[in-house]
N, C-alpha and C positions, 0 to 999 in steps of 0.2 A: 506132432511128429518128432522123433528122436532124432538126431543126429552123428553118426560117430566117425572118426578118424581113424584109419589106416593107416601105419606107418611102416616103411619097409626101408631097410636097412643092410648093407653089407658090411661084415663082420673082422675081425684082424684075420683071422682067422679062412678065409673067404667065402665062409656060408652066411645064407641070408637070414637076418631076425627080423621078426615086427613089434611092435604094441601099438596097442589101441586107447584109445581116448574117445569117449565117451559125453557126450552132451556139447559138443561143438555147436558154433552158431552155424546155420544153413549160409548164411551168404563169407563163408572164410574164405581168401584168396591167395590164389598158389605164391603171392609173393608171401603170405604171410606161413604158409606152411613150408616152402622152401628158408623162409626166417628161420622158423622154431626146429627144420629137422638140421641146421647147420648149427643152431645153439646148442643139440643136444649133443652131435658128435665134438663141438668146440668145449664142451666144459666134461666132456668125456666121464659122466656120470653112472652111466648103464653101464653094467658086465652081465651077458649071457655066458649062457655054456658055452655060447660059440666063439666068445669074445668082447672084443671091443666094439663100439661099433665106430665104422671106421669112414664110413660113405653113405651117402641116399640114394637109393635104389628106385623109391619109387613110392606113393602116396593115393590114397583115392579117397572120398565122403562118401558114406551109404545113408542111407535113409528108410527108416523104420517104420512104418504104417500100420494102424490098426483100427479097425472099425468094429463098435462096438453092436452086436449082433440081438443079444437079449435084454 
């Protein structure tokens, strides 16, 4: 099973960006993605079209499944 991050973000600007992250562990904890989405607006590395990003918005884990048929 795949794991990936959702990250959503509001902008200087005040529309919302995301990115995503890819191969997280299944058991990550909101304290620890509430960590990493404050590191990214604190060391203000990302510029979208839309901006800066300025705030967290909001975060979720999906989970990928596949079962192998043939």
């Amino acid at each position: 099973m795949d794991f990936t991050l959702y990250l959503s973000f509001i902008t200087s600007s005040g529309k919302k960006s995301s990115m995503t992250i890819p191969g997280v562990r299944s058991d990550i904890t909101k304290d620890e993605v509430s960590d990493l989405m404050n590191l990214i607006i604190e060391k203000n590395i990302f510029l979208s079209d839309k901006g800066f990003l300025v705030s967290a918005h909001g975060a979720k884990v999906t989970e990928k499944r596949s079962t192998e048929l043939v």
